[in-house]
C-alpha positions, 0 to 999 in steps of 0.5 A: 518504512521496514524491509525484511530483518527490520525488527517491525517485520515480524510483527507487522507479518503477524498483524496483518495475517490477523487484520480484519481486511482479506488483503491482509493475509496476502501481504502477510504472506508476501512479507513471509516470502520475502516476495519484494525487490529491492526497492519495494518497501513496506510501510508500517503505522506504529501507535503504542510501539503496535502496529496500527496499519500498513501499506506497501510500495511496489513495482505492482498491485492488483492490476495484471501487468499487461497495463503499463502502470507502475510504481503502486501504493497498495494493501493500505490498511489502517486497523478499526481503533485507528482510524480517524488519526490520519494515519494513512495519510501520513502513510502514503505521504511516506510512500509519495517522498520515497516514490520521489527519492527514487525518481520516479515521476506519478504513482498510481494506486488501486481502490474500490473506496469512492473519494478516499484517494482524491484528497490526497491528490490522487486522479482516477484514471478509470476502472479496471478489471484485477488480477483477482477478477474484480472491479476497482479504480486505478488512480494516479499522482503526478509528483 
């Protein structure tokens, strides 16, 4: 888990501005902003001293804040040469203990993928229109 001045923020800035998923400019630029609270964190997956993928924890995602979800797992990205290793697994495990740390009791997370999230533990709760206009699954985890 990084937090700006953490010596992985620039370079997970860098990594995902030039990541193969449209997502991952929006996180970048995030980061460049420093537009998280406190709280929020972003995860960071690191093979070979690289970054390989990431993900975010935060109060919210893709789903308009009129809807009374909250926190979100989101941008959970895990680079093409990566995959395979369980990598966002271990993300969003790491993302689940913090969730639990700072009390919080179910986490959601927001996903076009079909059955990806469900292994982890994950219930779709239904389908959502985004902030961006589109369709995607709001799923949650009881912790």
């Amino acid at each position: 888990m990084i937090q700006q001045g953490c010596p992985l923020w620039g370079k997970t800035i860098s990594f995902a501005r030039a990541c193969s998923w449209r997502a991952g400019p929006v996180l970048a630029q995030r980061m460049e902003e420093n537009a998280f609270q406190d709280w929020e964190r972003v995860i960071v997956a690191v093979e070979d001293g690289q970054a390989a993928g990431f993900c975010a924890f935060s109060e919210y995602d893709e789903l308009p804040e009129e809807y009374p979800y909250s926190p979100f797992i989101g941008f959970v990205f895990v680079d093409e040469p990566h995959r395979g290793m369980r990598l966002s697994q271990r993300m969003i495990e790491c993302a689940l203990q913090y969730a639990k740390e700072l009390g919080y009791r179910r986490v959601y997370l927001m996903s076009g993928e079909q059955g990806l999230y469900e292994k982890y533990g994950f219930v779709k709760l239904g389908d959502f229109v985004t902030i961006c206009g589109n369709t995607d699954q709001l799923f949650c985890k009881e912790l």
